[in-house]
N, C-alpha and C positions, 0 to 999 in steps of 0.2 A: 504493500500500500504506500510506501513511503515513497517506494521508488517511481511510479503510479502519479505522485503528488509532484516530485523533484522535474520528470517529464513534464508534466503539463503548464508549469513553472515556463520551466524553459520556453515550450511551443510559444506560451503565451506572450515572452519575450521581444522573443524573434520574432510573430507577429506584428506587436506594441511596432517596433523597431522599423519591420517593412511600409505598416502603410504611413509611420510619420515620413520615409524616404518619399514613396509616392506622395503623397499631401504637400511635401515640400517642393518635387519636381515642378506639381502640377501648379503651386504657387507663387512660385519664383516669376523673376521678370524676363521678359523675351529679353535675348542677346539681339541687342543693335546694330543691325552690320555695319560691318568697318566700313570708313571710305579712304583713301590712299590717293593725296591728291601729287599729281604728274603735271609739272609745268616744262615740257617740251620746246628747246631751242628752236624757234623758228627753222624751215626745212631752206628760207631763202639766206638765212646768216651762212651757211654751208655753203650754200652753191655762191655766196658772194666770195667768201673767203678762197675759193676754190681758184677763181679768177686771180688773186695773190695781187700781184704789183700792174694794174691797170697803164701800161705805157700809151697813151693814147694817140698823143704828137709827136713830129719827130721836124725841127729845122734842122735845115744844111747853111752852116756859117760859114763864111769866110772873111778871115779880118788882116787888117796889117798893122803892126803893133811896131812901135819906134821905143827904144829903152838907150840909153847912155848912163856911162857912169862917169861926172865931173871930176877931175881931180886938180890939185893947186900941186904945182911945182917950183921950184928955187926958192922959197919961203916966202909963196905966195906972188911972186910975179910973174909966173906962167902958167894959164887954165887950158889942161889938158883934158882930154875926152877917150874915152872906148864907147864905141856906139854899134846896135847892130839894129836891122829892120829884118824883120820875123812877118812872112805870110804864112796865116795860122788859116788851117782849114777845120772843120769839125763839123760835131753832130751835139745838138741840144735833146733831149728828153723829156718829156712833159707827162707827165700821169696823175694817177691817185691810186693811193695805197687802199688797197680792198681789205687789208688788215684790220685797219682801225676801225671797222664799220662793229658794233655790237648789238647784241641784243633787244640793246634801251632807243634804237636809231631806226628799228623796224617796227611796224604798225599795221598788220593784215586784219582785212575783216573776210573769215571766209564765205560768210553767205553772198557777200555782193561781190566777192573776187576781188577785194581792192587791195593794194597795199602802196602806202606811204614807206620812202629811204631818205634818209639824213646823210649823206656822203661826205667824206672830208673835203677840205678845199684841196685843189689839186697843185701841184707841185713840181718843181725841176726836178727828176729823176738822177740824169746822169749831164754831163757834159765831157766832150772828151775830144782832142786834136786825131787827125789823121797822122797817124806818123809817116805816112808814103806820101801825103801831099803837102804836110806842115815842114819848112825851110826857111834857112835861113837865105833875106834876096840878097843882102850888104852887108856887111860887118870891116869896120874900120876902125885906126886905133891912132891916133897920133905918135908922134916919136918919142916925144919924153910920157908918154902916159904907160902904165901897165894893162898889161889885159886881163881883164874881169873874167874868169872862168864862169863865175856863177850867171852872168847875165842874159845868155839864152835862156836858164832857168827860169830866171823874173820873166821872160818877154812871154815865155809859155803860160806861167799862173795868170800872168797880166791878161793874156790873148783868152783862157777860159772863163775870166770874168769877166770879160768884156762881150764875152759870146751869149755868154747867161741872159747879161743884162740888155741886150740889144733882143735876143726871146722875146723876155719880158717884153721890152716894148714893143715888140711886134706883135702882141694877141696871144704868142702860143697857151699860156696856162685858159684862155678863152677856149681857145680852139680845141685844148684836152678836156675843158669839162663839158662842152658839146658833144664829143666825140666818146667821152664816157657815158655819157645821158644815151646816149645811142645805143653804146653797147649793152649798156646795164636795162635799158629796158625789152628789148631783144630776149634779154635773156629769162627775166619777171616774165616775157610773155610766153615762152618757151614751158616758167613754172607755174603758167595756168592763170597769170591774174591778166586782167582783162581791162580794170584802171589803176594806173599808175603814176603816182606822184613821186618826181625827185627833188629833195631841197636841199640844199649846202652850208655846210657848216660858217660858211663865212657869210653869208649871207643871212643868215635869220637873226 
């Protein structure tokens, strides 16, 4: 009997036990689905960056650059000269760096197809002499003067800023951000959008 009593004890337990489980399943609060939110690099930052160093324009310079170097002889009563004239020819480069362009400079709306680009202002890329056409036409040196090794040097650095800056005033950085505008939305239309606005950093 005893043992009879210690059973039913038990059962009754385990019982007690199972349906507080169930009664608590069935009361608890639904589990919330999770959300996991994805903020995805624009698909156009890629294909801009893809593009690297936008070289857009390209001048053909040609300049002639005159350099001397003055010198004082006999304790200043004789002004000597080394002089050379340098026809410089070269290539000027104009682009915009598709690098700088980030995330915060792109603005798509996909139901209308539109996307807004902030581009950087465009810039001299490269400038650089021909070395097969760049020469020296003169070079002269008077008698008491010494000759200046370094001054082809100067007349070269002198001849690429001078090349730069005559660019400049000829349009080229114009003419590359046209010629970027061109490419770059070619390319937006390639990636499905349909209006397209470009603005520049140095203009807004």
């Amino acid at each position: 009997m005893k043992h009879l009593g210690w059973l039913a004890s038990a059962l009754l337990v385990v019982g007690l036990a199972a349906a507080a489980f169930v009664t608590g399943r069935a009361s608890a609060p639904k589990d919330v689905p999770s959300h996991i939110g994805v903020r995805a690099t624009p698909g156009v930052i890629t294909a801009i960056h893809d593009v690297a160093r936008l070289e857009a324009t390209v001048f053909h310079v040609e300049k002639v650059v005159e350099v001397d170097d003055a010198q004082s002889r006999l304790w200043g009563l004789v002004r000597a000269k080394d002089a050379l004239l340098l026809v410089a020819v070269g290539d000027v480069v104009a682009g915009v760096d598709m690098a700088k362009v980030n995330a915060a400079d792109v603005h798509e709306d996909g139901p209308t197809r539109a996307v807004r680009v902030l581009m950087p202002a465009p810039e001299i890329v490269s400038s650089t002499l021909d070395e097969h056409a760049t020469h020296v036409y003169t070079r002269s040196t008077d008698v008491l003067a010494s000759r200046n090794e370094q001054l082809e040097g100067e007349a070269r650095r002198t001849a690429e800023q001078e090349m730069r800056k005559e660019a400049i005033d000829g349009g080229i950085l114009e003419r590359a951000r046209t010629s970027a505008e061109r490419t770059l939305s070619a390319l937006l239309r390639q990636l499905g959008y349909d209006h397209i606005e470009i603005d520049w950093a140095d203009r807004t």
